[in-house]
N, C-alpha and C positions, 0 to 999 in steps of 0.2 A: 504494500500500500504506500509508504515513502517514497520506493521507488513511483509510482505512480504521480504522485506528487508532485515529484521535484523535476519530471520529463514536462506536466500540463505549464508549471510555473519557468519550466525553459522556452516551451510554447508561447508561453505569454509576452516574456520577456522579448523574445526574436519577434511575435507581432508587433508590438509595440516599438522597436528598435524599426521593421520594416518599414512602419506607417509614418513614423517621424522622418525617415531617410527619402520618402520618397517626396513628400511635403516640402520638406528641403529643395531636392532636387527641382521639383516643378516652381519652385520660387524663385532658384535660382536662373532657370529658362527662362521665364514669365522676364524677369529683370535683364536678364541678356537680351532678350525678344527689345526690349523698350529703349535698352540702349546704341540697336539698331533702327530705331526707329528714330531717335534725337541724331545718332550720325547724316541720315538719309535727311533730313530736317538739314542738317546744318553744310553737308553737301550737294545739295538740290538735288537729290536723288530722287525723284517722282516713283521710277520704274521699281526701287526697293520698299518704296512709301507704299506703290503699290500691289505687290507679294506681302507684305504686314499686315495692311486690311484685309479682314472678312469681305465678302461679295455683301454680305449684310448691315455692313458697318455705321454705324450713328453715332454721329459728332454732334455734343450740346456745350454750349458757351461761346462765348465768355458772359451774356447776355441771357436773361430768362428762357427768353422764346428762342435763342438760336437754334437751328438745328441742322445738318447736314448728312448725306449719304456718300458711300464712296465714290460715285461718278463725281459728282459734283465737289467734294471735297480735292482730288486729284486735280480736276479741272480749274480750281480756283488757286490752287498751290502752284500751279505749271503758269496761269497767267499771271500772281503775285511775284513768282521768282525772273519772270520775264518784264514785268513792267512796273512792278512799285519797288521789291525788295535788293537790292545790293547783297547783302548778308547777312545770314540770322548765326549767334552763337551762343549756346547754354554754359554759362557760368556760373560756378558754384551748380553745378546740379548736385542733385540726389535723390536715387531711388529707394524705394520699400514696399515691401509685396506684403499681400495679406487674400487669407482665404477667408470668404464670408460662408459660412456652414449653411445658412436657410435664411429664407423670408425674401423678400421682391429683389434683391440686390446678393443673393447667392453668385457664386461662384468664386474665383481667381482675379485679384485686383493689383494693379501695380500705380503705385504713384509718384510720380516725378515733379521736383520743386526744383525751380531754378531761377536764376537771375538770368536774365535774357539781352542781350544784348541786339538791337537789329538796325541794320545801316540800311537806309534809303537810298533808291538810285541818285535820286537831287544831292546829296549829301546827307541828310537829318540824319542824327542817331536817337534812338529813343532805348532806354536800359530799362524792364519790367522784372517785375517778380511775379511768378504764373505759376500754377499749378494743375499738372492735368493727372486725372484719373482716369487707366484706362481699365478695362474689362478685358481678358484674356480667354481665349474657347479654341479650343485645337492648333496653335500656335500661331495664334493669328488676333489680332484688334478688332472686337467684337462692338466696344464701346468708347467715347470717351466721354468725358465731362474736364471743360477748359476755363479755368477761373482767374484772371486777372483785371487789374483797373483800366479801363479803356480811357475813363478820365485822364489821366494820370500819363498816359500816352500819349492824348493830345497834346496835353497843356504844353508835355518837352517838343510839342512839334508845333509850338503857339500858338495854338488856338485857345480864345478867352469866350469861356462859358456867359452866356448873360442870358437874365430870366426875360420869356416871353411879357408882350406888353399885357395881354390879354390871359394871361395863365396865373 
């Protein structure tokens, strides 16, 4: 019976050992996955932006109502890096994965915090701190959610906010 024992409590211990290794690993992916995806980002690499997105992919931010799909998201990126942006680069980034067990927002989550740096063809530079959270589903960007001050953006590109007459 000892014997019996101490074989189910080695059982356990290697489940448990298995489940944590593999958590690991897929966190470790998931985060590798994203820092291909800030390279691709910071190399205007459209055609690797576009093997990372899911065919189903939805982009929400930086704006309540924002929202995009991947046609349209690559589409907007390819005419951004051809006509307004010079050069985007993440400074100070950093990544951290976390798995959500249940409820509306299950799954594999990786999030990226950076100070951003982006040079305008005209000259501007404008330096943000953004944060995007993406959603990760068979090694691919399923979701994201993009949160930064668009305020905050302008103003370094001077534009001065002023309240409507009638508002």
């Amino acid at each position: 019976m000892k014997q019996i024992k101490k074989i189910g409590l080695i059982i356990f211990v290697a489940a448990v050992f298995i489940s944590c290794s593999t958590q690991i690993n897929s966190s470790a992916k998931n985060e590798e996955l994203i820092r291909k995806y800030v390279m691709a980002v910071e190399q205007n690499d459209a055609s690797t932006m576009e093997l990372l997105l899911a065919d189903n992919y939805l982009g929400l931010g930086p704006s309540a109502n924002d929202s995009i799909n991947k046609p349209d998201a690559i589409s907007n990126w390819k005419f951004n890096m051809e006509n307004l942006y010079e050069s985007i680069h993440y400074n100070k980034s950093r990544i951290i994965s976390v798995n959500v067990p249940d409820g509306e927002n299950k799954g594999e989550w990786v999030s990226n915090w950076a100070e951003l740096t982006i040079v305008y063809k005209l000259g501007e530079e404008v330096v943000i701190l953004a944060n995007t959270v993406y959603q990760i589903e068979n090694d691919q960007i399923v979701k994201s959610y993009t949160f930064y001050n668009e305020a905050d953006a302008y103003r370094q590109l001077g534009f001065v906010f002023t309240k409507a007459a009638n508002f």
